[in-house]
C-alpha positions as CSV (number, residue, x, y, z in Angstrom):
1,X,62.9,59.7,-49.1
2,X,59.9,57.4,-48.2
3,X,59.5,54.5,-50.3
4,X,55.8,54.5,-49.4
5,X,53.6,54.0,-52.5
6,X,51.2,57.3,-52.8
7,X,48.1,56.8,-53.2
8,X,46.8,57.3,-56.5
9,X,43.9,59.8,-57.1
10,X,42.0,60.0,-60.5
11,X,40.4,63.7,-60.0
12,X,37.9,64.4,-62.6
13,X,36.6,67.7,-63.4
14,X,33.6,68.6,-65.0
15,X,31.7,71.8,-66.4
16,X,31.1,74.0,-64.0
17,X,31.7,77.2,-62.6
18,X,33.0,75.8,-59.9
19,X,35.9,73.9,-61.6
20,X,38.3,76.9,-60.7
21,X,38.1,75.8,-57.3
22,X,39.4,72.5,-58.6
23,X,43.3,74.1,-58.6
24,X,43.0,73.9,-54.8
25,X,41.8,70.9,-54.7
26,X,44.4,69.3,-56.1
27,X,47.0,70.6,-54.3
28,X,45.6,70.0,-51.2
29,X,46.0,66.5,-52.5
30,X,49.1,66.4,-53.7
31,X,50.1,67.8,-49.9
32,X,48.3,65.2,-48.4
33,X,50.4,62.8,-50.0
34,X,48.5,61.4,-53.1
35,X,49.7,61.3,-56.3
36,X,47.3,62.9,-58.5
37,X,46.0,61.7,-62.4
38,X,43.4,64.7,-63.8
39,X,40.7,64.1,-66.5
40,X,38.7,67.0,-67.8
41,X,35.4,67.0,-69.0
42,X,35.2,69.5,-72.6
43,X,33.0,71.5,-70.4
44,X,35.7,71.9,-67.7
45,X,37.6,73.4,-70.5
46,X,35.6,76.2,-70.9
47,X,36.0,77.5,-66.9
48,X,39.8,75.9,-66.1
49,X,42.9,75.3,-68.5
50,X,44.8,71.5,-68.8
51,X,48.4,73.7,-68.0
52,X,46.8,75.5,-65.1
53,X,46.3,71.6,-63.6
54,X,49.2,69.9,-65.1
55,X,51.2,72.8,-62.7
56,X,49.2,71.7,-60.1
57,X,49.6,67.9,-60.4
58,X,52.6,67.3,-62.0
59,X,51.2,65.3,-64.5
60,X,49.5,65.5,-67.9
61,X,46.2,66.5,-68.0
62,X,43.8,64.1,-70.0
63,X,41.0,65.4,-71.8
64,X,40.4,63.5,-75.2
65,X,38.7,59.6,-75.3
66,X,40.3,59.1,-78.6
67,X,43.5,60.9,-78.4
68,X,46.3,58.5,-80.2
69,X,49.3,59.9,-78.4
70,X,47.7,59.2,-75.3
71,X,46.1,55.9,-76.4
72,X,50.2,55.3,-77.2
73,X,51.2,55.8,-73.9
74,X,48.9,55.3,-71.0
75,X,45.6,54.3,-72.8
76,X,42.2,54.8,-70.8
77,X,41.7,51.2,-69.8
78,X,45.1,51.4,-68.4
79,X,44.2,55.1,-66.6
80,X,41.4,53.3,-65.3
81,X,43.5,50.6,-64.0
82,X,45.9,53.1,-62.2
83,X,43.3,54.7,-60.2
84,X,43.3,53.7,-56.4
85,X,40.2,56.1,-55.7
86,X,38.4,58.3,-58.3
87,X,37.2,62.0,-57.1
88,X,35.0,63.9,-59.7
89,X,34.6,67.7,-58.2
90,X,32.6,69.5,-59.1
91,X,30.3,66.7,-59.9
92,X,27.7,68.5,-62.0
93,X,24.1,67.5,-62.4
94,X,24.8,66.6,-66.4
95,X,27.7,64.0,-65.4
96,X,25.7,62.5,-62.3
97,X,23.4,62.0,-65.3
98,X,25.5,60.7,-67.8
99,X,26.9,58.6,-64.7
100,X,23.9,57.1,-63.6
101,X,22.7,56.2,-67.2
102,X,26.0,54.2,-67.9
103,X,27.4,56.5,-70.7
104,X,30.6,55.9,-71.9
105,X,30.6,59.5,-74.1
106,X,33.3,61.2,-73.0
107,X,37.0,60.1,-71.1
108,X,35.5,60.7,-68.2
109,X,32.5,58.3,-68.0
110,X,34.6,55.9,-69.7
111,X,37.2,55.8,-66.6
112,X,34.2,55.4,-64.4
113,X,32.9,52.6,-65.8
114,X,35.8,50.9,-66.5
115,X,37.2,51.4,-63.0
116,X,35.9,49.3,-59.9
117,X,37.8,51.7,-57.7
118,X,35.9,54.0,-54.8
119,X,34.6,56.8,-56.7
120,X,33.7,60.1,-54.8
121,X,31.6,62.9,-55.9
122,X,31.6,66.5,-54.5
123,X,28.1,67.7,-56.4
124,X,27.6,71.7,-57.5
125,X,24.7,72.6,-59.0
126,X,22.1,75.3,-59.1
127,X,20.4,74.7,-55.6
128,X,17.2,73.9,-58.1
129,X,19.1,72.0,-59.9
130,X,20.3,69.5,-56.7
131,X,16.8,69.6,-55.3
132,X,15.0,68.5,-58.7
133,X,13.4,65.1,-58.4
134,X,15.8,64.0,-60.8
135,X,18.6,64.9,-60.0
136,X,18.2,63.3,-56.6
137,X,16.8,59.6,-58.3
138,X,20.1,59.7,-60.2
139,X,22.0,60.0,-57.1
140,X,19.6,57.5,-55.2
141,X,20.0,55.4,-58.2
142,X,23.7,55.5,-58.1
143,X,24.2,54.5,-54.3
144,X,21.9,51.5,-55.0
145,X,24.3,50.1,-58.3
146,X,27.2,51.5,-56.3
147,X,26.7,50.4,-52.8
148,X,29.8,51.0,-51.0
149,X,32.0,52.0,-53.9
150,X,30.1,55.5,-54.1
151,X,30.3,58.5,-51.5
152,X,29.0,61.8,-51.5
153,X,31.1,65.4,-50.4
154,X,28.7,67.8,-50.1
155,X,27.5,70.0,-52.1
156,X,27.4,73.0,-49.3
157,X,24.9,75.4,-48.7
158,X,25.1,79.2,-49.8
159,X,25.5,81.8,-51.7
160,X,26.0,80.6,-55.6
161,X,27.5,82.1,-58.7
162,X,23.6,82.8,-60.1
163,X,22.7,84.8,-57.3
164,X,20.1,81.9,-55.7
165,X,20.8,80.9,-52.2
166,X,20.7,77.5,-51.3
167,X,22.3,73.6,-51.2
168,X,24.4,73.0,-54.5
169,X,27.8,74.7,-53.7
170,X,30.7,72.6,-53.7
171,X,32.2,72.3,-50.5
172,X,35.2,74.2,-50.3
173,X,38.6,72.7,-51.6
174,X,40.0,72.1,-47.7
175,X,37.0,70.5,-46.5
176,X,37.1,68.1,-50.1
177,X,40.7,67.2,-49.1
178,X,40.7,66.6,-45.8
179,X,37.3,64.5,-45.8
180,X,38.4,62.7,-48.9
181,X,42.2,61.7,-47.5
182,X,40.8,60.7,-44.3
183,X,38.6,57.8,-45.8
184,X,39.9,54.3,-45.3
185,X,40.1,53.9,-49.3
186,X,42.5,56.9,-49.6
187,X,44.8,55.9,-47.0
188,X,45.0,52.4,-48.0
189,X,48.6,51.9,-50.4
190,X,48.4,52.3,-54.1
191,X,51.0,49.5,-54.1
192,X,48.1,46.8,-54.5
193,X,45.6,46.8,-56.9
194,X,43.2,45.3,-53.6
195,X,41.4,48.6,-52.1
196,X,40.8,48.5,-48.6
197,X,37.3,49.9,-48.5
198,X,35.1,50.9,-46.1
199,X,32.2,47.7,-45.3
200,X,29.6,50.2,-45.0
201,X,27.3,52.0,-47.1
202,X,28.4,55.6,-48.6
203,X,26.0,57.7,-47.6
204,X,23.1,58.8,-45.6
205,X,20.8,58.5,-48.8
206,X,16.9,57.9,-47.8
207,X,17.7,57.9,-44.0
208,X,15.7,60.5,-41.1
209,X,18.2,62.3,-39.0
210,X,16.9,63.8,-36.1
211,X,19.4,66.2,-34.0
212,X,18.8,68.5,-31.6
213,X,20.8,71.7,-31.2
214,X,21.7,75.0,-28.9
215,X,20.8,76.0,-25.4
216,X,17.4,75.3,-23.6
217,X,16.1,78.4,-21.5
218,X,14.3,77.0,-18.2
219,X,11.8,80.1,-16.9
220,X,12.2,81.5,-13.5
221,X,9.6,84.4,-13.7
222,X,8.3,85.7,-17.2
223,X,11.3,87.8,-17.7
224,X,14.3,85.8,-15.9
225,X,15.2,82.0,-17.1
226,X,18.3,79.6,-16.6
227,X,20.7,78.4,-19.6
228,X,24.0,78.0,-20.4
229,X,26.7,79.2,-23.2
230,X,25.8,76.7,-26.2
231,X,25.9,79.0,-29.9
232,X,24.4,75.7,-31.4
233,X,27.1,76.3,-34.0
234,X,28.1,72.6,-33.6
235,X,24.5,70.8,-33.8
236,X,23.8,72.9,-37.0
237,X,26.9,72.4,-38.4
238,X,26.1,68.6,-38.2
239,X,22.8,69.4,-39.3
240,X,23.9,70.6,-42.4
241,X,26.6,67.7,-42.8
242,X,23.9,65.1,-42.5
243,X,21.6,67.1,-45.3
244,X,24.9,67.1,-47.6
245,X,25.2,63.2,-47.3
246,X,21.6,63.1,-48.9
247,X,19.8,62.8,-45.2
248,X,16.3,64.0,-44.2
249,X,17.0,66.0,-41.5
250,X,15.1,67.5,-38.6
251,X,16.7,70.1,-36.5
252,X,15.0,70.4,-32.9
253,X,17.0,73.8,-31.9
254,X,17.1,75.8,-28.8
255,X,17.1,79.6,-29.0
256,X,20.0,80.5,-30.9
257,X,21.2,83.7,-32.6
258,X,22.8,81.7,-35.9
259,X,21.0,81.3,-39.5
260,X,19.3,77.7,-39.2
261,X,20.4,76.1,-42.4
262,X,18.4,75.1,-46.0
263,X,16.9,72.2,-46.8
264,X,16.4,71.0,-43.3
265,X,13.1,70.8,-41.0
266,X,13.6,73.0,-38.2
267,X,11.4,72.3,-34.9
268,X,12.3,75.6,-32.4
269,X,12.1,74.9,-28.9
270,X,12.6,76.6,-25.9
271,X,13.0,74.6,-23.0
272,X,13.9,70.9,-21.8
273,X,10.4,69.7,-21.9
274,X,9.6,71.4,-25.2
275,X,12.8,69.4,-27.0
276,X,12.1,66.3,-25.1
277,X,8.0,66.4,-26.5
278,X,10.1,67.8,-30.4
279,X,11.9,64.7,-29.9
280,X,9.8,62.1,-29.1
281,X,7.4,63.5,-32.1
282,X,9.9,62.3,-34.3
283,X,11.3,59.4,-32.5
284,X,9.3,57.0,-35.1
285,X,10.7,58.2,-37.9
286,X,14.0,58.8,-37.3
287,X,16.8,56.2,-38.1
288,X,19.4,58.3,-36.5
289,X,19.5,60.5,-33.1
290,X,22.1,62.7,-32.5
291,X,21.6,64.4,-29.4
292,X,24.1,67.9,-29.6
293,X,21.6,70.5,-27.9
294,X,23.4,71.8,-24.2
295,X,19.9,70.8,-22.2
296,X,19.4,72.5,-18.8
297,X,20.2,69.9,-16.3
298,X,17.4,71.7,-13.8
299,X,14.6,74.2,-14.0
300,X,13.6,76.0,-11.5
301,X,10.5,73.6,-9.4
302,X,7.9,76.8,-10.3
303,X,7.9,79.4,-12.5
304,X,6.0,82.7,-11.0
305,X,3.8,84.2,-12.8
306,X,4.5,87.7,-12.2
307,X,8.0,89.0,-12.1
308,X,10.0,88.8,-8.8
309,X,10.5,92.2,-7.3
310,X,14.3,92.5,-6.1
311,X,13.6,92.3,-1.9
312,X,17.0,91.6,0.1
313,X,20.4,90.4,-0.7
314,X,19.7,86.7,-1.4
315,X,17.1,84.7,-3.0
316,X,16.5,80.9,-2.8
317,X,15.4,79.0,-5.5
318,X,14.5,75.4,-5.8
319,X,15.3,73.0,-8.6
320,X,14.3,70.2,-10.3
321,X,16.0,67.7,-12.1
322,X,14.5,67.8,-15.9
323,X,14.0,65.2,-17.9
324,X,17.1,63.2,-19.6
325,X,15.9,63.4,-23.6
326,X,19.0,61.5,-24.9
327,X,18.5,58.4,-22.7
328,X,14.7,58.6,-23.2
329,X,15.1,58.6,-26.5
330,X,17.7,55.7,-26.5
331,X,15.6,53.3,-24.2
332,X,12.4,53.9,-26.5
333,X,10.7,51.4,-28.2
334,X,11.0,52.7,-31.3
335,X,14.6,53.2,-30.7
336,X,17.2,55.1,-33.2
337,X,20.6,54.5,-33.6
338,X,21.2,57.0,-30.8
339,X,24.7,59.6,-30.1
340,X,25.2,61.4,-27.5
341,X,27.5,64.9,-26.6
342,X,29.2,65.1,-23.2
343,X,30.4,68.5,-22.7
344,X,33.0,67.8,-19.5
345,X,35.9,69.7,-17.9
346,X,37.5,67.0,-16.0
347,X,37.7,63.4,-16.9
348,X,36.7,63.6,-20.3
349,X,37.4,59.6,-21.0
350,X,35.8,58.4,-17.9
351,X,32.7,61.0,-18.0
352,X,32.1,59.8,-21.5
353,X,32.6,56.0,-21.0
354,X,30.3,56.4,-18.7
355,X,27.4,58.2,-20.5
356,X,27.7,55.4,-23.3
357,X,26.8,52.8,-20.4
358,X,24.2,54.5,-18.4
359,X,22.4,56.2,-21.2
360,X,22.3,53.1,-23.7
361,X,24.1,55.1,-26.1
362,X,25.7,53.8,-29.7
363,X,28.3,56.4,-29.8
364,X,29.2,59.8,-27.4
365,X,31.3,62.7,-28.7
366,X,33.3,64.1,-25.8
367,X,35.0,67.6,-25.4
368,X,36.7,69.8,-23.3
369,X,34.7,72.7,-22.5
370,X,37.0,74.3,-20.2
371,X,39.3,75.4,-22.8
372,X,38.5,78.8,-24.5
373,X,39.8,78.2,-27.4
374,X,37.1,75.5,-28.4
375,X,33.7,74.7,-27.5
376,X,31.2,76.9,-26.5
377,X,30.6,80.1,-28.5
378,X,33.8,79.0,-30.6
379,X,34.2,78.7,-34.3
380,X,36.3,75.3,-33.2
381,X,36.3,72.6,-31.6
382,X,38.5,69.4,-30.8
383,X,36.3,65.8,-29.5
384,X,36.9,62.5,-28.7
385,X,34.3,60.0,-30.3
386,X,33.4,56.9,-28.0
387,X,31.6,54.0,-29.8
388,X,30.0,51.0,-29.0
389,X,31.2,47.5,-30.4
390,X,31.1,44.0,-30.0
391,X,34.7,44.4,-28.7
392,X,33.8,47.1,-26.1
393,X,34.2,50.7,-26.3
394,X,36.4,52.5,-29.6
395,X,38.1,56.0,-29.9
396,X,39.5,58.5,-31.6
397,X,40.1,61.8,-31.2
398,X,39.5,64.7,-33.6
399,X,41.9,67.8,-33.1
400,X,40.8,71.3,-33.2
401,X,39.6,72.4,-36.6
402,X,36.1,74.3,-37.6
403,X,33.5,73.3,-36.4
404,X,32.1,72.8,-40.2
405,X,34.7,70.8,-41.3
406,X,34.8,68.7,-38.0
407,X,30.8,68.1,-38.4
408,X,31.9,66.6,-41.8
409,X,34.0,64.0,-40.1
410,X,31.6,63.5,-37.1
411,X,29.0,62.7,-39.9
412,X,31.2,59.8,-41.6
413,X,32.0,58.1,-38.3
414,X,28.1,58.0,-37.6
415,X,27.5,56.8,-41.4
416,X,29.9,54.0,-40.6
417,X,28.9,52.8,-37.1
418,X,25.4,53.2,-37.7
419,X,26.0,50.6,-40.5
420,X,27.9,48.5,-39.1
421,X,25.0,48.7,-35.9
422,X,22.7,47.0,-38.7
423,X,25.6,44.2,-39.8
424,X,25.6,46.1,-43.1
């Protein structure tokens, strides 16, 4: 048996409907390798039962501030103390609230404050609810007392228990997990009461990302055009990612046959030049650039006006090289922290290494499109991200997984680098 220290997860429930999903949650945890602490909110009584997670966790489920047994045995200061990282899902928009406003009513709020461990929040709300003013100065508010201490999962867009449609679902129990466990604070021992936490901020709070998305179509005649296989399933995906980590987000998308997600500006384009003039539009505003969009590398040098009538066996057709938007973008004057895709099946390190020099890029995400089971038109895909640091070029791969759960991760690496890009 490992005599590894687990680390040691304070997971907080609160009223919602979406505390059933909580179960999961857990477990996932407690497979990942944490050793897991629950609190329940009164509310999260009312949707989710204290045995149904003590099964789940192993561990007594704590629900009452002024419980004397507990009090007797592992008091709430010491609870507090315990807790390497601190998770509330689902974070409703009552405890992000009471959170913000420093209450100490309940178990709960009285862990968070008297905790300085990283504390993550996986929001679920009405979608009216998360977009209200309020609610979203209380989670502005709380990333400015918190700094780098707070971090956001979600919420997810979707389908809710009310009937609306819209942001405010809690990302799904999986996603939570994985995201949550691959944070520096969560895989950092529970052996030391020092957390090795991330030196960036938590979220994308305030910022203006700007990505672009999907195929371009180039013309040839009025019925006839070049393109390629992108779904745009990936650029949306980190669309929607970027949205959930409190971004504004414009989406400059190709033609594409997948729903364009809520909350986010979308700019619809059709060719090269179209998403190049999109982009540049936005340029000054945007803090972060992710370039995802499969751009036509040539169009054709005129596009007739009538339709070509089918004469002969062959036709020749002259191209042009279209204009680089990534590396436009990146050499601006109004420059964005800028990240580029390179969609290779060959060389994938060198290709990319390379596209991080020549374009001026801050970071490249690399993958394998000659493999079927990823990529283009796929539900998955598996990248390599390439960053740029004082020290040179860092890596690391991703392995294949859904492309919604990878744009999750893709988003945290960018939150950090783009940071640390600002000495923050």
């Amino acid at each position: 048996m490992s005599n590894q220290v687990k680390t040691r997860v304070l997971l907080g429930i609160t009223g919602g409907i979406a505390a059933y999903k909580s179960a999961e949650l857990c477990r996932q945890l407690v497979k990942s390798g944490a050793e897991v602490q629950v609190v329940m909110t009164a509310g999260a009584l009312e949707f989710i039962t204290p045995l149904t997670m003590q099964a789940v966790s192993g561990n007594p489920v704590h629900h009452t501030l002024l419980d004397p047994a507990a009090e007797a045995g592992m008091g709430h200061i010491e609870l507090a103390r315990w807790a390497d990282q601190i998770l509330i899902a689902p974070a409703t928009a009552d405890f992000i609230a009471r959170l913000n406003a420093g209450m100490a009513n309940d178990l709960l709020t009285t862990l968070c404050l008297a905790s300085d461990a990283p504390m993550t929040l996986a929001p679920a709300m009405n979608q009216q609810m998360w977009r209200n003013e309020i609610t979203q100065n209380n989670i502005k508010s709380l990333h400015n007392l918190l700094g780098n201490r707070l971090r956001l999962i979600g919420p997810a867009s979707g389908e809710q228990a009310c009937g609306d449609v819209g942001p405010g679902r809690m990302t799904e129990p999986q996603d939570i997990a994985t995201a949550f466990m691959s944070s520096p604070s969560a895989s950092a021992s529970g052996a030391s009461s020092t957390i090795e936490q991330s030196d960036t901020n938590s979220s994308l709070a305030g910022l203006s990302v700007v990505l672009t998305a999907g195929p371009t179509r180039e013309s040839i005649d009025p019925v006839r055009y070049i393109s390629n296989h992108s779904s745009g399933k990936m650029g949306v995906a980190l669309a929607e990612a970027a949205s959930r980590c409190g971004a504004h987000v414009t989406l400059i998308c190709g033609p594409v046959s997948i729903p364009m997600p809520e909350g986010v500006k979308i700019v619809s384009v059709t060719s090269a030049q179209d998403m190049l003039d999109a982009a540049v539009e936005q340029v000054s505003e945007a803090d972060i650039f992710i370039a995802a969009a499969a751009v036509a590398d040539y169009r054709p040098a005129t596009q007739a006006e009538e339709k070509i009538k089918k004469s002969g066996d062959e036709i020749s057709l002259t191209l042009v090289k279209n204009p680089d938007i990534i590396a436009t973008i990146a050499n601006h004057a109004e420059r964005p922290f800028c990240v580029g895709f390179a969609a290779e099946t060959r060389d994938l390190e060198r290709y990319a290494l390379g596209k991080l020099e020549r374009k001026n890029l801050d970071m490249v995400i690399a993958n394998d499109v000659s493999r079927s089971d990823i990529g283009f038109n796929s539900a998955d895909n598996a990248v390599t991200v390439f960053s740029r640091h004082s020290d040179g070029a860092q890596q690391q791969a991703f392995d294949a997984m859904p492309k919604r759960q990878l744009a999750d991760l893709l988003i945290e690496k960018i939150r950090q680098y783009y940071h640390q890009s600002r000495g923050e």
